[in-house]
DRENPA-3360 file (N, C-alpha, C; in nm, 2 decimals, always signed):
BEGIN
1 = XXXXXXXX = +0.08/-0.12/+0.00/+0.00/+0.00/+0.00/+0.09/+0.12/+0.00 ~ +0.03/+0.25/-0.03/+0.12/+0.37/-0.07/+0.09/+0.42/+0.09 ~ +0.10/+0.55/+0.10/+0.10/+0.57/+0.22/-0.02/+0.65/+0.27 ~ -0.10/+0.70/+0.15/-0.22/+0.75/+0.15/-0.28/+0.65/+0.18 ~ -0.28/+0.52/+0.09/-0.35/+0.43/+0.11/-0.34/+0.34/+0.26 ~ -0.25/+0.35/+0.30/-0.24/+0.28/+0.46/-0.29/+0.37/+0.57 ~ -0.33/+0.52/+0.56/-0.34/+0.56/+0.59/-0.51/+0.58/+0.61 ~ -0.59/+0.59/+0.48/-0.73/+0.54/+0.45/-0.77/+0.44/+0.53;
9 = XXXXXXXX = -0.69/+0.35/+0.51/-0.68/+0.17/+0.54/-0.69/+0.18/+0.67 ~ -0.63/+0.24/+0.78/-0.59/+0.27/+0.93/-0.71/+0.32/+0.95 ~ -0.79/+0.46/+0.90/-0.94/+0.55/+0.90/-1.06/+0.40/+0.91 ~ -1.02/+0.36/+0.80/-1.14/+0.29/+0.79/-1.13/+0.14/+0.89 ~ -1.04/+0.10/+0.93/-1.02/-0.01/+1.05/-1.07/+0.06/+1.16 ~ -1.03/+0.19/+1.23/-1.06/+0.22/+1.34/-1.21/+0.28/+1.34 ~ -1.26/+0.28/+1.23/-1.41/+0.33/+1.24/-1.50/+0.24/+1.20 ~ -1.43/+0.09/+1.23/-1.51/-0.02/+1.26/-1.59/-0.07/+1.11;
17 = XXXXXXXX = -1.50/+0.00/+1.01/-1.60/-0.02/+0.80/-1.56/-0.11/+0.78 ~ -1.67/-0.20/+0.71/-1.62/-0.30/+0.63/-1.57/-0.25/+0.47 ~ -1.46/-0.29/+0.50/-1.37/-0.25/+0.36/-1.30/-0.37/+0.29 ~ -1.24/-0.36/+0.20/-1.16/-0.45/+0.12/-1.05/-0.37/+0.03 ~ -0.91/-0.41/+0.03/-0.86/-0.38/-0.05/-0.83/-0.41/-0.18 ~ -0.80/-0.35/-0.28/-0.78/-0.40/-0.40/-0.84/-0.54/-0.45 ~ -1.01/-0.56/-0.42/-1.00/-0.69/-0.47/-1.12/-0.68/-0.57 ~ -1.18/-0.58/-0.60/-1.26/-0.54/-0.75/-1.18/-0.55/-0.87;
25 = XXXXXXXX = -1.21/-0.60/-1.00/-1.15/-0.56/-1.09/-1.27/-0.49/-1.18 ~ -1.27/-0.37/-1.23/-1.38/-0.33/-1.32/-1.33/-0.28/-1.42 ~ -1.35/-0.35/-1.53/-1.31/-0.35/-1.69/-1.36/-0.23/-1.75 ~ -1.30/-0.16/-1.82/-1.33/+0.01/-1.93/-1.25/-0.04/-2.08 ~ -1.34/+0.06/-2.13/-1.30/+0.05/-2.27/-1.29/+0.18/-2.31 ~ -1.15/+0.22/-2.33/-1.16/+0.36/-2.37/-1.15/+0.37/-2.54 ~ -1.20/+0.47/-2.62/-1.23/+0.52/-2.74/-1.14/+0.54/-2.80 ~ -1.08/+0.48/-2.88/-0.99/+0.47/-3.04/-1.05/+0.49/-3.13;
33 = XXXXXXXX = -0.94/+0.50/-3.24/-0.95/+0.45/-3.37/-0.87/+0.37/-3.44 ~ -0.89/+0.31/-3.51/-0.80/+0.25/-3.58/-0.81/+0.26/-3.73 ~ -0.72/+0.32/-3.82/-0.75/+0.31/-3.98/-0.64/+0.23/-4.06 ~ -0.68/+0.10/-4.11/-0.63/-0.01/-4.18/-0.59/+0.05/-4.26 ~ -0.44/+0.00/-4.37/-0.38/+0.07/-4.43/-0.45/+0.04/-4.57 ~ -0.47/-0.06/-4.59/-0.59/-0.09/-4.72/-0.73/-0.18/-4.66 ~ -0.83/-0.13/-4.77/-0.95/-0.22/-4.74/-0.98/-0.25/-4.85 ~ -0.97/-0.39/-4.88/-0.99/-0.48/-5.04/-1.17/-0.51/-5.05;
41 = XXXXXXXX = -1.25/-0.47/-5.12/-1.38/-0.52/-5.14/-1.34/-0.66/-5.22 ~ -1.42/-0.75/-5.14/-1.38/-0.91/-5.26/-1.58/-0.90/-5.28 ~ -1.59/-1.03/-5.39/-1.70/-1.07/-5.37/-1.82/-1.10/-5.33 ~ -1.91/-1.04/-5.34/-2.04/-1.12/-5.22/-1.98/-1.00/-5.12 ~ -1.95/-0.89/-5.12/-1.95/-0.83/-5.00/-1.81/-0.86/-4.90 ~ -1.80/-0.93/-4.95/-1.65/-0.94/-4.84/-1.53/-0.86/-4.81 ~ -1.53/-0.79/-4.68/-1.40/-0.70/-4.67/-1.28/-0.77/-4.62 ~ -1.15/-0.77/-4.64/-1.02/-0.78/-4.60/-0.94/-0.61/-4.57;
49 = XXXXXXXX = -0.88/-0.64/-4.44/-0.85/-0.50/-4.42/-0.68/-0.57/-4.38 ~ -0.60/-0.46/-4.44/-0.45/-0.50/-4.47/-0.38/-0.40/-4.39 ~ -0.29/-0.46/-4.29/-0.21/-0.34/-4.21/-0.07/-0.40/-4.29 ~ -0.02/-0.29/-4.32/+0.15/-0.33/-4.34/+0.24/-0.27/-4.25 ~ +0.33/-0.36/-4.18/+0.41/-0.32/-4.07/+0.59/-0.36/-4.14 ~ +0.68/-0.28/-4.16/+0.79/-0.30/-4.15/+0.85/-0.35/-3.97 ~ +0.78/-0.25/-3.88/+0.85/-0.29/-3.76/+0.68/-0.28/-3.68 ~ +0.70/-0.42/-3.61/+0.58/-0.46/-3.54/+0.58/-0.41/-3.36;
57 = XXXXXXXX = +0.58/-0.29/-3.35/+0.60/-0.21/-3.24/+0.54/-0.32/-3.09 ~ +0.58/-0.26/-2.98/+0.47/-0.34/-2.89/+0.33/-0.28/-2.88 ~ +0.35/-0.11/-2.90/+0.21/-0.09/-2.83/+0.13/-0.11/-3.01 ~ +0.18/-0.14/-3.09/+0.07/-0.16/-3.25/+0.04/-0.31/-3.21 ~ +0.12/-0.41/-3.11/+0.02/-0.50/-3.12/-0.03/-0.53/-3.02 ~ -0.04/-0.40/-2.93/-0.16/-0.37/-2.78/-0.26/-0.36/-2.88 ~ -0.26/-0.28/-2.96/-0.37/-0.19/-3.06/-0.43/-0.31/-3.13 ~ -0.37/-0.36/-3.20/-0.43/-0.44/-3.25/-0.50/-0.56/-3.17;
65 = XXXXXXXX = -0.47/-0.64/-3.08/-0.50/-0.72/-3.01/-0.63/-0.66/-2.95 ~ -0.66/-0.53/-2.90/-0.78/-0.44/-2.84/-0.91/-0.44/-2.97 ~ -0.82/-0.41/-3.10/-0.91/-0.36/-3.23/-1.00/-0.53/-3.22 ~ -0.92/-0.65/-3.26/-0.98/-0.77/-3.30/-1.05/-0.77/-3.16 ~ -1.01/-0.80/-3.06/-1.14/-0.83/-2.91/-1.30/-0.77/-2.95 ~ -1.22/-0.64/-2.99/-1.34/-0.54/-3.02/-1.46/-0.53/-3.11 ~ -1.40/-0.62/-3.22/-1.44/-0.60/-3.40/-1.38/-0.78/-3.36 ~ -1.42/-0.87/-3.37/-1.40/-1.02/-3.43/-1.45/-1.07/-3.49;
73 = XXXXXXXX = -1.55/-0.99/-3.59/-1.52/-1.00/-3.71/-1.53/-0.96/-3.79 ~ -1.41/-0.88/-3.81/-1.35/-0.82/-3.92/-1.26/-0.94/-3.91 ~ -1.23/-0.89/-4.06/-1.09/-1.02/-4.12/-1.00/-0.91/-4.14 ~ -0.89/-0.88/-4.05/-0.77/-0.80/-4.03/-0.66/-0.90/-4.07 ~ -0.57/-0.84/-4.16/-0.46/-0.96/-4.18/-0.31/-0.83/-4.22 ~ -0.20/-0.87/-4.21/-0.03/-0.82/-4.17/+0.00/-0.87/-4.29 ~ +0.07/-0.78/-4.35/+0.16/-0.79/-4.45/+0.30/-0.73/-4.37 ~ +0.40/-0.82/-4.35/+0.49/-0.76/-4.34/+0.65/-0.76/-4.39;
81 = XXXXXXXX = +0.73/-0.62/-4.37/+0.79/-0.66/-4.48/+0.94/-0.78/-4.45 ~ +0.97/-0.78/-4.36/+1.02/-0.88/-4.30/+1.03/-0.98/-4.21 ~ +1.01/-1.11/-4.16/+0.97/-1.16/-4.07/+1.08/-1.18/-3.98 ~ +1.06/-1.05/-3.90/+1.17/-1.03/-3.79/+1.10/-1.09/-3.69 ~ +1.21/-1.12/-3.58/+1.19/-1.15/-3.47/+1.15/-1.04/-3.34 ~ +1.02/-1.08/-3.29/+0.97/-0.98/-3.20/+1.10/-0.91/-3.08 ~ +1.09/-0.76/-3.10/+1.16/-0.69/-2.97/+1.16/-0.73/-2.87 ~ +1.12/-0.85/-2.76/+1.08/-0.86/-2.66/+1.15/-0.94/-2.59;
89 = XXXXXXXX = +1.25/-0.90/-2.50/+1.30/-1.00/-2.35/+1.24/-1.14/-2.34 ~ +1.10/-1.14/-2.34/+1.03/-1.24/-2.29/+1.03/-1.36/-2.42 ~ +1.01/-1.33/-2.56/+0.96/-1.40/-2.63/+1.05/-1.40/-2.74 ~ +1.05/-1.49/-2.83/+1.12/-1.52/-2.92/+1.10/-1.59/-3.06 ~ +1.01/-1.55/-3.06/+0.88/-1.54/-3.19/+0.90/-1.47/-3.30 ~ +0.90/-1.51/-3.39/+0.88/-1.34/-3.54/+0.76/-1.30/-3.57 ~ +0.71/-1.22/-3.61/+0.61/-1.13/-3.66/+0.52/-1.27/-3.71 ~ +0.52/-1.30/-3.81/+0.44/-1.39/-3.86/+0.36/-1.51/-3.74;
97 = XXXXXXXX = +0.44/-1.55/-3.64/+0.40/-1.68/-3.55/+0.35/-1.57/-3.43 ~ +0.38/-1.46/-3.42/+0.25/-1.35/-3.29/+0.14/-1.34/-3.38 ~ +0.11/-1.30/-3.49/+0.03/-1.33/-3.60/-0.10/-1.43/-3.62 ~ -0.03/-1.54/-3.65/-0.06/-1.66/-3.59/-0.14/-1.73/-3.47 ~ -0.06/-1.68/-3.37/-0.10/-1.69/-3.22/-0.20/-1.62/-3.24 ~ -0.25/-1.50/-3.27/-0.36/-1.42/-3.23/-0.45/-1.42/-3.28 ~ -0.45/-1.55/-3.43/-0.57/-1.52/-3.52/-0.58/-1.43/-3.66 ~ -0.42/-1.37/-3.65/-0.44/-1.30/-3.75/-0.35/-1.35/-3.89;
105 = XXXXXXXX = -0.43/-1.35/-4.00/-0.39/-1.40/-4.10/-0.26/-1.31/-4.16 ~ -0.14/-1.37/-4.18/-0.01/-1.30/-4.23/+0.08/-1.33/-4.35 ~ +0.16/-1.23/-4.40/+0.24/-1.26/-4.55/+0.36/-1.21/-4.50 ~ +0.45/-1.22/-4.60/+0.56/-1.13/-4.57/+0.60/-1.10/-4.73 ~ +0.68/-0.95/-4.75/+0.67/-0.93/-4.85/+0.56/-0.86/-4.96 ~ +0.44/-0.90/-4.94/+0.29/-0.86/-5.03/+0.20/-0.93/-5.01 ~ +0.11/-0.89/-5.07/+0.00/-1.00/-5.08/+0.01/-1.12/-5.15 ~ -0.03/-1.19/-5.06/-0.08/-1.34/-5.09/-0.19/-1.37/-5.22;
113 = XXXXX = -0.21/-1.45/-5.39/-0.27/-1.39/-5.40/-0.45/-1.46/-5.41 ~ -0.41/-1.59/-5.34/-0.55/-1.64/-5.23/-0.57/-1.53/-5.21 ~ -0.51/-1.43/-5.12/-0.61/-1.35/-5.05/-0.71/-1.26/-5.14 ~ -0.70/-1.24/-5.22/-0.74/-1.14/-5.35/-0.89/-1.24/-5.45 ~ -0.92/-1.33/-5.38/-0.99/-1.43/-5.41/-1.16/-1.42/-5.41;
% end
């Protein structure tokens, strides 16, 4: 606890409240945008929306991981231009296999041209 908060914490023990600390979690959604770098009309109505990433940032795949939760179903798919291996301490993955993992369909290079189908 910080010391405001032990201090609260001490108020509310000696005035006999029933309290709890930190044991709510309450979920928010705060307001983005997101604008796909292409949107392909196929067939019958079908959209494909194309992000192209030379460098797959962390917070672009906070963003994206938020957009798909949010929109699941859209068909979001990564073109990217090399399949580097993720920035991250923890993981040791390339762009294509976080991709993968998350559901999202991926190229490297251009489009696939299945996808254009």
């Amino acid at each position: 606890m910080t010391p405001i908060e032990t201090k609260v914490h001490e108020q509310l023990k000696k005035a006999k409240v029933v309290h709890a600390y930190e044991d709510t979690i309450i979920e928010y959604v705060t307001e983005h945008q997101y604008t796909p770098d292409f949107t392909i009309s196929l067939s019958g109505g079908r959209r494909i929306y194309i992000e192209c990433k030379g460098w797959l940032r962390p917070e672009d795949r906070q963003k994206m991981l938020k957009v798909k939760y949010q929109n699941p179903d859209l068909d979001i798919r990564f073109v990217f231009e090399k399949d580097n291996p993720l920035k991250n301490k923890k993981s040791k993955i390339t762009y294509t296999q976080w991709a993968e993992r998350h559901g999202f369909p991926s190229a490297v290079g251009g489009i696939p041209k299945d996808w254009l189908v």
